[in-house]
C-alpha positions as CSV (number, residue, x, y, z in Angstrom):
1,X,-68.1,66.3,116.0
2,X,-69.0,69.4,117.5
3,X,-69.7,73.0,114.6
4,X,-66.9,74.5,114.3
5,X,-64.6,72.3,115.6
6,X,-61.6,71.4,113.7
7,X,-58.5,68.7,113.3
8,X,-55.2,69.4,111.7
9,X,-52.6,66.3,111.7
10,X,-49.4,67.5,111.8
11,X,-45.8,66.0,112.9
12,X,-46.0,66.5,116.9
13,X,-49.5,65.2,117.4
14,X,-53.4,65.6,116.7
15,X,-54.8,69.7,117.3
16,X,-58.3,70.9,117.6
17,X,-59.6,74.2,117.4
18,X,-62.9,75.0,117.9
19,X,-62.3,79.0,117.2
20,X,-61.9,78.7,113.2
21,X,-57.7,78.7,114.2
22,X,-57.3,81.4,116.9
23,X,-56.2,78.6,119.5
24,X,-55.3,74.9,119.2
25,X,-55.5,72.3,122.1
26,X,-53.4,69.1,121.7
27,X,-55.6,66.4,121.9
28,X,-56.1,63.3,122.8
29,X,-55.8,60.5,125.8
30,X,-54.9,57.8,124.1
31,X,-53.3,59.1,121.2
32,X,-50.2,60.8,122.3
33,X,-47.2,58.9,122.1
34,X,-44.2,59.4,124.5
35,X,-42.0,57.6,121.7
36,X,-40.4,60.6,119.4
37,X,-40.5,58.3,116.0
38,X,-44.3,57.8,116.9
39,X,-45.5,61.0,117.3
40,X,-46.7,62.3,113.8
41,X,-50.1,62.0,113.0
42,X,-50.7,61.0,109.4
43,X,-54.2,61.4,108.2
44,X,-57.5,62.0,109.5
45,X,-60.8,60.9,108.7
46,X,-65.0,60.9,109.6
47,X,-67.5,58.8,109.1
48,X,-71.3,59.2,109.6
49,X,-71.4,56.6,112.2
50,X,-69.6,59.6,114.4
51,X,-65.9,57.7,114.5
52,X,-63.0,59.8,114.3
53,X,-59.8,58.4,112.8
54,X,-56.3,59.1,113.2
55,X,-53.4,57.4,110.9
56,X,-49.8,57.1,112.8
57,X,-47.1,54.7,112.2
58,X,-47.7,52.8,115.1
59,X,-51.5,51.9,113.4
60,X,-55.0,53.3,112.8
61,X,-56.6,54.9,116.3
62,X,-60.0,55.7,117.2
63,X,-62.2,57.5,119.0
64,X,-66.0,58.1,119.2
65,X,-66.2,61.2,121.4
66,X,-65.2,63.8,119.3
67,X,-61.3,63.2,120.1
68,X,-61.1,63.4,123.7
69,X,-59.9,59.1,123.6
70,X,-58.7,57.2,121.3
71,X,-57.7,53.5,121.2
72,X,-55.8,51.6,118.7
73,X,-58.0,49.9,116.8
74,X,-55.3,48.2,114.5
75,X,-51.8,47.9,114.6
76,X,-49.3,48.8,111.9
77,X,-50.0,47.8,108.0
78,X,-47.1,47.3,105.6
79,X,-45.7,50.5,104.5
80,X,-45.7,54.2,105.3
81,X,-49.6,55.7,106.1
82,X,-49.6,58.2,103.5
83,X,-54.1,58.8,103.7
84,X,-57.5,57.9,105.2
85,X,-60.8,58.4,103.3
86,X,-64.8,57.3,104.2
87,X,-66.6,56.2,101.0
88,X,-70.0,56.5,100.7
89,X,-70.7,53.4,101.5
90,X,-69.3,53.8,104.8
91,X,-65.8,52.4,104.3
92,X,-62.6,53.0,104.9
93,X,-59.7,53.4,102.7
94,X,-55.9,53.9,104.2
95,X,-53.1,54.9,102.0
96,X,-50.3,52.1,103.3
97,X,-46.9,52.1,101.4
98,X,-47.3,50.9,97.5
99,X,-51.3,50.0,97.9
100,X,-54.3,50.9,99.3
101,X,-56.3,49.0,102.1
102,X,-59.7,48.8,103.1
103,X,-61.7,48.6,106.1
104,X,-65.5,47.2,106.1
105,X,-65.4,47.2,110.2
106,X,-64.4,50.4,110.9
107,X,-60.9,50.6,111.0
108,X,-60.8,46.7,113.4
109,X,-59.5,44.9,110.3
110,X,-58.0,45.8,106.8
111,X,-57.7,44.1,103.4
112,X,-55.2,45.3,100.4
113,X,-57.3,46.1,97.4
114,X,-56.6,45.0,93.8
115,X,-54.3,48.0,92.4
116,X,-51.8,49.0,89.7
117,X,-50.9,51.7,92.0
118,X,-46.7,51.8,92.2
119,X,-46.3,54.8,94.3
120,X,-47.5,56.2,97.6
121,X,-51.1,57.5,98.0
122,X,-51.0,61.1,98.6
123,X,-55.0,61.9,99.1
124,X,-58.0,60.3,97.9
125,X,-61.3,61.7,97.0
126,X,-65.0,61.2,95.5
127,X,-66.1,62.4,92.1
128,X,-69.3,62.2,90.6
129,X,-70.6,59.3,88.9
130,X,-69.8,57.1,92.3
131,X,-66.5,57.1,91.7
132,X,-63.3,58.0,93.3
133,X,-59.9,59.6,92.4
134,X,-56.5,59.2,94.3
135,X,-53.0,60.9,93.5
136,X,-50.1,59.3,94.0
137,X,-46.4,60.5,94.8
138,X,-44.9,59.4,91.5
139,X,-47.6,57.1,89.7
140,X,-50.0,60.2,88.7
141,X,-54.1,59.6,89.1
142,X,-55.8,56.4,89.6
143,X,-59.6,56.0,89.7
144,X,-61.6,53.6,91.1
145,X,-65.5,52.5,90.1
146,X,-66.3,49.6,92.6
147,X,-66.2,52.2,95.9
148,X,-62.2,51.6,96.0
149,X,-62.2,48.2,95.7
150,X,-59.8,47.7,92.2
151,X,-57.9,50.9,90.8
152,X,-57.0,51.8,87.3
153,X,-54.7,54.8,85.8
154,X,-56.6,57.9,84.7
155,X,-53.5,60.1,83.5
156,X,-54.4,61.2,80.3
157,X,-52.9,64.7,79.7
158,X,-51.2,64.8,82.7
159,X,-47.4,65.7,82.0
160,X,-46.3,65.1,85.8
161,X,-47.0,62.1,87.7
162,X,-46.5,63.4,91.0
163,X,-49.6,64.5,92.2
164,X,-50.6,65.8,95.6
165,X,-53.9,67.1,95.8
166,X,-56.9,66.3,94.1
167,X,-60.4,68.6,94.3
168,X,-63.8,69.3,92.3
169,X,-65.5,71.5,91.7
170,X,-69.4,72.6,91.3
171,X,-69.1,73.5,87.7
172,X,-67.7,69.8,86.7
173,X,-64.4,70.0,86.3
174,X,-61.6,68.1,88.2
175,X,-58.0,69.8,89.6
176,X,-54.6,67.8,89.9
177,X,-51.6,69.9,91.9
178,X,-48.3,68.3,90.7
179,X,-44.9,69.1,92.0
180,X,-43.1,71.2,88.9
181,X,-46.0,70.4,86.4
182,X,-48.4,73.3,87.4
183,X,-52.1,72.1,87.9
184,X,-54.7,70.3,85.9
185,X,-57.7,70.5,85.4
186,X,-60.4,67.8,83.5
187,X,-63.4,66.0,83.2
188,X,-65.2,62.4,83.9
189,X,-65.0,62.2,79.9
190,X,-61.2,63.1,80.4
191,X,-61.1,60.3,82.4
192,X,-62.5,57.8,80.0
193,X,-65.5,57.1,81.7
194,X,-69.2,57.6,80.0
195,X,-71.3,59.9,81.9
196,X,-74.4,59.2,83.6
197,X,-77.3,59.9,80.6
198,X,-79.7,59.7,83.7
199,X,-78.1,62.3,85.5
200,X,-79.5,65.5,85.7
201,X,-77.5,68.9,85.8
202,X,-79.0,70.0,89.2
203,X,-81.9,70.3,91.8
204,X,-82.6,72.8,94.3
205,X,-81.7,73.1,97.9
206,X,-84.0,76.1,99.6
207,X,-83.0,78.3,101.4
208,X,-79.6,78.7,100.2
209,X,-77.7,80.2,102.2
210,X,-79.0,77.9,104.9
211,X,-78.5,78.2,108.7
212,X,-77.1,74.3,108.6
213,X,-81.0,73.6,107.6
214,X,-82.5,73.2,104.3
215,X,-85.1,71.4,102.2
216,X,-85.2,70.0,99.1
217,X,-88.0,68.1,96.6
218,X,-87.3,64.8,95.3
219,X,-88.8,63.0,92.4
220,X,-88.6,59.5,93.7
221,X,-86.7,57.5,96.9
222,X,-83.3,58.8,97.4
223,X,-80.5,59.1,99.6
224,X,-78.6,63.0,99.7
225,X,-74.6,63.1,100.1
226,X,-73.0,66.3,101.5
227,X,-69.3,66.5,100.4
228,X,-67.0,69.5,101.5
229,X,-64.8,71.7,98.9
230,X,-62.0,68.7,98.6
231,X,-64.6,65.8,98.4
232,X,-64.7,64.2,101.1
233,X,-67.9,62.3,102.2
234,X,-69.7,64.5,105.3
235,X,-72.9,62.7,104.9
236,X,-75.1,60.5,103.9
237,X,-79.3,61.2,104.6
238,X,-82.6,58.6,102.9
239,X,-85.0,60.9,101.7
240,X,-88.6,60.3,100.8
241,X,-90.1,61.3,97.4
242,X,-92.5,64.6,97.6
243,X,-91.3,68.0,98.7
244,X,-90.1,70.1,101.3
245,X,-87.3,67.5,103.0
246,X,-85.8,68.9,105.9
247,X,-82.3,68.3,105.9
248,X,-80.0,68.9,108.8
249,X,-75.9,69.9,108.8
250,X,-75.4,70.1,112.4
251,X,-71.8,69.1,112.2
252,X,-70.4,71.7,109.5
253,X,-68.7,75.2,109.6
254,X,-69.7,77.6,107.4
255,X,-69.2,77.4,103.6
256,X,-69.6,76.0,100.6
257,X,-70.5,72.6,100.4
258,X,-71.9,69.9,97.5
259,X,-74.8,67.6,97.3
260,X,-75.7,64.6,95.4
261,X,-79.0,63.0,95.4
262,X,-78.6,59.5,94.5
263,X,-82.0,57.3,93.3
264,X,-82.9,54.3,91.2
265,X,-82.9,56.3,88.0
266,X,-81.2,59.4,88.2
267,X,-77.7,60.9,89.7
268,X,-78.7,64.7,90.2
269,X,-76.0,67.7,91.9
270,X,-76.4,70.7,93.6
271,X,-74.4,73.0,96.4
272,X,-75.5,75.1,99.4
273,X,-74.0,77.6,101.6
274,X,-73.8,77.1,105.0
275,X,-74.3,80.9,106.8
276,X,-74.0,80.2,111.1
């Protein structure tokens, strides 16, 4: 994907602007549908491998040119798409009807996962700790520790279970939006789940702002994850150990963004500005 350039799914079809929203063009060959039941687009999603995906009721679409076509890559899976997510490990998760489904081949074949999940998935996200959150229409929040493969409850203190947006944010906490409830806010601990005692509070990314290039010093072997403001994956970059790693965000607006550098030993977090 191209800076700037952004994809809103909405009920009559897939838009891009690449103005920050002062025009929209329809997009794509491939993806339109001349059948009126067909044409809302679901959910979009990104992965690292430069795949855009787009969720319809007809199946999961694809396209690797930034939009322009798309094929379907697999046809309809049991009940309503509701989300699509990229893990860090490069899959991808779909919100279908009363479960969620995963995709190791991106997005050619999908497998239910094990889940206690009774509702439809309304977003799902990553959190620190490698793990990942996803809100339901009317079953609450559900947290996953194996990359989305099983799914537990996490809903501890919340007094609504319909929840439909999820987010972080860089001073640790977690947010819930629930319809009539109000939001919540909480913690890993809140979760239930022990926090990393070999993660650090943060490192440094120089110079912050950055001009969608910055550095940073690593104590060992590591690999750096960029996440946007609602926590999904951007991407995923090895680094070496030593100082002064150049680090490249070619395909991001400006704004605020968070990192993660992931080793052996240690989980360590950070953020940077992007300034174009």
């Amino acid at each position: 994907m191209r800076p700037n350039q952004i994809f809103a799914a909405t009920n009559s079809g897939l838009f891009e602007t690449n103005d920050q929203g002062v025009s929209w063009t329809r997009k794509g060959n491939g993806l339109l549908d001349t059948v009126v039941w067909d044409s809302t687009v679901y959910a979009i999603a990104y992965d690292t491998a430069g795949y855009l995906y787009a969720e319809k009721s007809s199946g999961i679409y694809r396209s690797g040119n930034g939009g322009n076509n798309w094929q379907l890559v697999n046809a309809a899976l049991p009940g309503p798409p509701t989300c699509l997510y990229v893990t860090s490990n490069g899959n991808l998760l779909g919100g279908f009807g009363l479960n969620i489904f995963r995709s190791t081949d991106q997005g050619l074949t999908w497998a239910p996962m094990t889940s206690s999940i009774n509702s439809d998935v309304n977003q799902i996200i990553s959190i620190p700790n490698g793990m990942l959150l996803a809100a339901t229409l009317l079953d609450g929040v559900h947290l996953s520790a194996d990359n989305g493969q099983t799914w537990s409850p996490a809903n501890s203190g919340l007094t609504s279970l319909s929840v439909y947006s999820l987010a972080f944010t860089s001073d640790g906490y977690f947010w819930a939006g629930t319809a009539g409830g109000g939001v919540f806010r909480g913690t890993i601990k809140s979760f239930g789940v022990k926090e990393n005692k070999n993660t650090n509070t943060t490192f440094t990314a120089y110079p912050n702002p950055a001009p969608g290039k910055f550095f940073i010093d690593a104590k060992e072997n590591a690999t750096l994850e960029v996440y946007d403001p609602s926590g999904r994956l951007l991407q995923a970059t090895p680094v070496a150990s030593g100082s002064k790693n150049e680090i490249f965000l070619n395909e991001v607006r400006s704004g605020f963004y968070f990192l993660r550098l992931i080793s052996k030993e240690h989980v360590e977090t950070g953020n940077i500005m992007v300034v174009r």
